[in-house]
N, C-alpha and C positions, 0 to 999 in steps of 0.2 A: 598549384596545390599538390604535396607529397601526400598521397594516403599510403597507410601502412606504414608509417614512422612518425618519431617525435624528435625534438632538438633537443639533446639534456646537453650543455656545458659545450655548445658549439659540433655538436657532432648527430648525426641522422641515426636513431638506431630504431631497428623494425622493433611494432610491438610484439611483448611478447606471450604468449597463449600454454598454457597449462594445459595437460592431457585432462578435459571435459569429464565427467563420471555418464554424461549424457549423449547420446546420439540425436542428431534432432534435423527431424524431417522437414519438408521443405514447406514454407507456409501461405496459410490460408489467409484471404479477404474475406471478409467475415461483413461486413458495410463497403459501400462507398456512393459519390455523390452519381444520379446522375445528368440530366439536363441542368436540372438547377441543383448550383453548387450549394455545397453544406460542409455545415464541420460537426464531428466527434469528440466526443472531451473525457479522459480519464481521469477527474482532478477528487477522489471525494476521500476522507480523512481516511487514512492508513490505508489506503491505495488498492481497497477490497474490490475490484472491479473484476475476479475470475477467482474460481473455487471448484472442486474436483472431488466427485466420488470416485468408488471402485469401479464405475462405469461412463461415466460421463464427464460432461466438463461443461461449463456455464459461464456465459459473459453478459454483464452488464456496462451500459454505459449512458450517456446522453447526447442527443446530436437535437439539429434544432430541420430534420427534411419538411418537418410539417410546415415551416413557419416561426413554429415556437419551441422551446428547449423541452423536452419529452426524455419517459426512461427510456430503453430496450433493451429487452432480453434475447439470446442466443443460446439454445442446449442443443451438443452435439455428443453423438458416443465415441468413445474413443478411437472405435474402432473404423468411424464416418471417416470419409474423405474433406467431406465440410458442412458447412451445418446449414439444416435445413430447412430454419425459417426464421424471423426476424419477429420476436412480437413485442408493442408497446404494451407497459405494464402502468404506467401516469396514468391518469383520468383528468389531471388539473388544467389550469389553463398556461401553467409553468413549473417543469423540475427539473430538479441539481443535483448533483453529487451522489451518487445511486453507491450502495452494497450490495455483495452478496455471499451467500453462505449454502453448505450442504445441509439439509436435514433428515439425512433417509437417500436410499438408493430412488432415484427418480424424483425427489424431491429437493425444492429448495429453497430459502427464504430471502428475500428482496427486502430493503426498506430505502427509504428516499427524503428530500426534502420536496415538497408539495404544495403551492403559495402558502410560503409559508411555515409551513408545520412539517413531522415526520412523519410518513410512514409506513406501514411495511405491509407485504401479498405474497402468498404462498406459492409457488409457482410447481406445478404436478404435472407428470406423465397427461395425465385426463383433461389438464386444463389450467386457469388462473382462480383462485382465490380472491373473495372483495378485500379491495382499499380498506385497509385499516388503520387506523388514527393512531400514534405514539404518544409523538411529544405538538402540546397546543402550538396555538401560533406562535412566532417570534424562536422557532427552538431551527436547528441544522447542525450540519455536519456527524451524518449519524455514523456509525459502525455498529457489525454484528458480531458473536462470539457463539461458536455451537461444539459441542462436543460426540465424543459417541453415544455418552449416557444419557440425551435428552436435555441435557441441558442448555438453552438459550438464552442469550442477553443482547440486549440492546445499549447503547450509549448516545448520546447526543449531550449536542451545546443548547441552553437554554438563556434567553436573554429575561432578563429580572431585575426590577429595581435595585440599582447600582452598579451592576455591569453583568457577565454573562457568566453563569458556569455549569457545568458538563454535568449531566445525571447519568444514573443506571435505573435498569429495569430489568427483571427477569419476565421472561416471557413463556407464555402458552399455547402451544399448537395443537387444533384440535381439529383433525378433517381436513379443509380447507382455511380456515380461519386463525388468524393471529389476535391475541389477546395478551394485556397486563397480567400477568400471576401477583404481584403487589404495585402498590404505589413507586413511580420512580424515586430515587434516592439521589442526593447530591454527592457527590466526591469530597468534598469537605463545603463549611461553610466559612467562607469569608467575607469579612466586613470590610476591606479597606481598598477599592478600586479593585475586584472581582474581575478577573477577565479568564477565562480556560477554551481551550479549542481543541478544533483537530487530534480527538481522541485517537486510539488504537487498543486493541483490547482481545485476548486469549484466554479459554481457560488451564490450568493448570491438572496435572494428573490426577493431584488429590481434591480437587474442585475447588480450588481458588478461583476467581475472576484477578485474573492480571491485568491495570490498563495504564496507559501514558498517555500524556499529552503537552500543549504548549501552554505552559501559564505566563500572562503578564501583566502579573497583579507589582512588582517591582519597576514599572516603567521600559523592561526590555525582555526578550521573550527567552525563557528559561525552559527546561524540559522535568519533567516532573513523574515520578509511578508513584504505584498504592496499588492494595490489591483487597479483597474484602474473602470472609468465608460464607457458604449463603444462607441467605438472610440476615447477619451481621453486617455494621457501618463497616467503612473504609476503614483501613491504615492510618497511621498518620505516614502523610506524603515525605518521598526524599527525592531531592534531584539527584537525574540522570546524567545531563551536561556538567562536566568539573570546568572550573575556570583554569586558565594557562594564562602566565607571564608570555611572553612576544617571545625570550628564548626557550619557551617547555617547561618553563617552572612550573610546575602542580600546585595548586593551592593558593596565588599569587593573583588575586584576583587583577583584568582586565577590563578598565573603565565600565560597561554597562554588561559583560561579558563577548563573549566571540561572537554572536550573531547563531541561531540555530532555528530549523523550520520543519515540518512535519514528520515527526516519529511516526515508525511502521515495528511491528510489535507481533512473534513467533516462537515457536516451543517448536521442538524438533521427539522423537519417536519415544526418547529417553527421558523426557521434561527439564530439559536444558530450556531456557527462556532466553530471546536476542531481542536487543534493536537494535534498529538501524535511524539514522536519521541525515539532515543537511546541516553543515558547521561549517563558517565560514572564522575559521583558525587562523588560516589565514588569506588574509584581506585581499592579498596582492592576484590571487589567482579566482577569489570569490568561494562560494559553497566548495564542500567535498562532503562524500560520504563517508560516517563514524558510526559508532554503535557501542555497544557493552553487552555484555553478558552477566545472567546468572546462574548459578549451575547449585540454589537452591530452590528451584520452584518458581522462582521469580519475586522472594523474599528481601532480595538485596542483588543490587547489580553490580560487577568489579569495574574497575578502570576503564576507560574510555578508549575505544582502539580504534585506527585506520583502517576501514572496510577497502578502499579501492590503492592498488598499486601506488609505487612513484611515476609509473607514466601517465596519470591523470592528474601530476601535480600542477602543468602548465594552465589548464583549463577549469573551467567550473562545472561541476557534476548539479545535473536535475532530475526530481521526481525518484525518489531513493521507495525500493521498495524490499521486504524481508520473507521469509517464506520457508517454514521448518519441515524438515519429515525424515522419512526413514532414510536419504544418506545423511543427514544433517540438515545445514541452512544454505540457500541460497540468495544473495541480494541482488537486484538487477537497477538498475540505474541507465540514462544515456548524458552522454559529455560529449564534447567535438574534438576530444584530441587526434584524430585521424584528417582533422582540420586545420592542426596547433597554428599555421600561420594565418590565417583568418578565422579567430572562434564564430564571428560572426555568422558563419558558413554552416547548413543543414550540420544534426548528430547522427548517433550512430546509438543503439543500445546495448551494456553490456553487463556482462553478469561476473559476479565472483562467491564462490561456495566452501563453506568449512566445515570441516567433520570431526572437528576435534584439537587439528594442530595446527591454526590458523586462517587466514583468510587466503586464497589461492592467486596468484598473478590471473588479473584480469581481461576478459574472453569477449572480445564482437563477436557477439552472435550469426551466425550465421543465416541470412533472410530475414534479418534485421538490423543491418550495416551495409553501409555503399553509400550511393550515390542519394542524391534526396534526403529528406527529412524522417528519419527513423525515431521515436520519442515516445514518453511520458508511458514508460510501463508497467504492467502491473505482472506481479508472478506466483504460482501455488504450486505445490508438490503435492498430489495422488498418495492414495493410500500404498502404490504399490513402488513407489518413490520414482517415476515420472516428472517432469517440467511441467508445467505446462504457463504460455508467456503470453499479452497482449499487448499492443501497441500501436500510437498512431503514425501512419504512414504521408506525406506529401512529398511532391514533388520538389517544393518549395517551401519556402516561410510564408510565404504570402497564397498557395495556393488548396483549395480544397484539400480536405482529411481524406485517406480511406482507415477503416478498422482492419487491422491483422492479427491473424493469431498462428503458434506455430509449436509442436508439441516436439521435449527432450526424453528419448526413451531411454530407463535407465541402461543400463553394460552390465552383464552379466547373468542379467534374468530370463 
């Protein structure tokens, strides 16, 4: 195995690394198993698993040390070294796919799947807030959306006679307590094989609610936004994924289309609006990372662009995550090209960021690349334009998780 090069056209060339906007410190374990093995899992829709005040930083995740799959939470200050406690925020006898969000300096909001159901606990300086009920049974994969002005939303997937699809809710925080402000709403309604998932969802400057997701109400799974103003229905929906001919033809539709999987959805300081997502374009190498932009609000998104370099074209990129702020955007993803002759072999996770004139050649992170299994990350940007990244760690594919996390301080501030 060569790490630190890729084969393009017979020839070994080192990858290659962009000068970072970020300095980034060496990082923390944040979990890990001990006598008895366990694993960690950052899998839940738009990849909301760390979120960042002007002071802190907060991870959620799921691991199963009890027994059974549970949430927990971690707040650390920035200023910590590492963080200084680990608390279960589940009460059920099983949950999945956890968010999380800022709401207030010291404050923050958690919601979850829960046998079954949604829902979400405030989580405070002083303590946790009661389990509170979202979306009834039968409903998952939730996301949150908060902004500075108090504004809150909720999204999840709801299953319903004929198939499944995504609602909103704006939401009430009052003290400790999380609350409906109205009845959820659907994203549209359809009648004809209904299926939507794995939302992603932002608000916009002027208080839009922006969201995406995957619909495959067509037989193959397409990428779709809409965006509503509040208390107004949705948009009518337009996709985000363009179909391509096999040589780049635009508009030349592709048997069922190219294959696409979990939208991750960001506005950066300016209300520029991205996504990101997995597109598997082409076949031969499997997923990669793509995305689009809007640069009205997130009214209409342009053209569909390559998020990661040509030197992740040999391999297939996983777990694509997006993340806006005051330098811009940055994506993070992990791929095994540092493996290229055995993909089968541990990843590595890597990031790439634009501030206007592109996507940057793509960066191994630092203390989160080498040896071992580096993977599935999640990433936010601070108000004072900071990193901040998590990630699961193993030695192996086959052996116990640890949780990691590792903070990029901006340059120049």
């Amino acid at each position: 195995m060569i790490r630190g090069a890729l084969l393009v056209g017979g020839l070994y060339l080192p990858s290659l690394v962009s000068a970072s906007p970020w300095t980034f410190d060496d990082p923390v374990t944040v979990a890990s198993h001990s006598e008895r093995p366990y694993f960690h899992h950052l899998d839940g829709a738009g990849r909301m698993h760390i979120a960042a005040s002007s002071v802190e930083v907060a991870l959620i995740w799921e691991d199963d040390r009890s027994g059974a799959p549970q949430v927990y939470v971690a707040v650390k200050p920035h200023s910590g070294k590492s963080f200084p406690r680990t608390d279960q925020v589940s009460d059920g006898a099983e949950a999945y796919e956890p968010a999380i969000t800022t709401i207030g300096e010291h404050r923050w909001l958690a919601a979850w799947e829960q046998d079954g159901a949604v829902v979400a606990r405030v989580i405070a300086a002083d303590g946790l807030g009661p389990v509170c009920l979202l979306g009834e049974k039968t409903s998952r994969q939730v996301v949150l959306a908060s902004d500075h002005s108090e504004r809150i939303a909720a999204l999840w997937a709801h299953q319903q006679r004929g198939g499944q699809l995504i609602v909103s809710a704006d939401l009430r925080v009052e003290a400790d307590k999380v609350t409906l402000a109205a009845p959820p709403v659907p994203l549209s309604r359809l009648t004809d094989r209904p299926y939507q998932g794995f939302p992603a969802a932002a608000w916009a400057a002027d208080g839009r609610l922006l969201v995406a997701w995957e619909d495959r109400r067509a037989g193959h799974t397409r990428l779709f936004h809409s965006w509503r103003d509040s208390g107004q229905p949705f948009a009518p929906a337009h996709q985000l994924n363009q179909h391509f001919a096999p040589t780049g033809e635009e508009g030349k539709h592709v048997g069922l289309g190219t294959g696409v999987m979990r939208v991750s959805l960001a506005i950066d300081e300016g209300g520029m609006a991205r996504t990101v997502w997995l597109d598997k374009r082409d076949a031969k190498s499997g997923y990669a990372v793509w995305g689009a932009a809007s640069h009205d609000g997130g009214l209409s998104f342009g053209p569909n662009q390559r998020v990661q370099d040509a030197l992740g074209d040999a391999v297939a990129q996983w777990h694509a995550s997006v993340a806006g702020g005051k330098p811009g955007f940055v994506a993070a993803w992990d791929d095994t090209r540092e493996d290229w002759a055995d993909p089968s072999e541990p990843g590595d996770v890597l990031v790439s960021w634009n501030s206007g004139s592109g996507w940057s050649d793509d960066l191994l992170v630092p203390g989160a690349s080498g040896e071992g299994y580096q993977g599935s990350p999640a990433v936010t940007i601070d108000p004072r334009g900071d990193l901040h990244l998590v990630w699961i760690e193993r030695d192996d594919l086959s052996s116990p998780t640890r949780l990691r996390y590792l903070r990029g301080a901006i340059d120049g501030d």
